[in-house]
C-alpha positions, 0 to 999 in steps of 0.5 A: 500500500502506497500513502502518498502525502501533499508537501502541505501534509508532510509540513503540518506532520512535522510541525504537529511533532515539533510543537509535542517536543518543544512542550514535552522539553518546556515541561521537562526544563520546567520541572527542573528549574522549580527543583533547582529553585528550591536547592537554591532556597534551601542554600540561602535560608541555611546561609541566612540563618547563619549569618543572622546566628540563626542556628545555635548548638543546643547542648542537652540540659542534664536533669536530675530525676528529681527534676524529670519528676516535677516535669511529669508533673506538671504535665508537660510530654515527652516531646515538650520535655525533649525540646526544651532540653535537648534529650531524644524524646524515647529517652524521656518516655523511657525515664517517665516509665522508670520513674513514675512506677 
């Protein structure tokens, strides 16, 4: 079978399949410049939390058992207790379990 084509046909044919690619190429560029967008935001929010001295080292506030007692107590959680000293909060479930027995 032979499919013969007018030169109009084969142009509208070649411009329908150049038009796919150039979108198929903008959404592709597209997608990686949002991710490189947000490389880029990330970079500069760490550069401006250090030049702000944004980030501090928290050392963990040793607390006595005493003291893990009166925070139980007062009902704060265990991540509210591990936040305001710096312990890992299964450490402060594990220390309310062995203390408040």
């Amino acid at each position: 079978m032979k499919i013969t084509l007018t030169n109009e046909q084969v142009s509208g044919l070649v411009e329908v399949e150049f038009n796919k690619r150039i979108e198929e190429y903008q959404v592709a560029y597209r997608k990686e410049l949002e991710k490189l967008q947000g490389q880029l935001n990330e970079a500069l929010a760490t550069v401006n939390a250090l030049m702000g001295n944004e980030i501090a080292i928290q050392k963990k506030k040793k607390l006595t058992n005493e003291e893990f007692i009166e925070k139980f107590n007062q009902g704060m959680t265990n991540s509210q207790i591990a936040k305001e000293t710096g312990y890992n909060p299964s450490y402060v479930s594990l220390k309310r379990k062995n203390l408040m027995k």
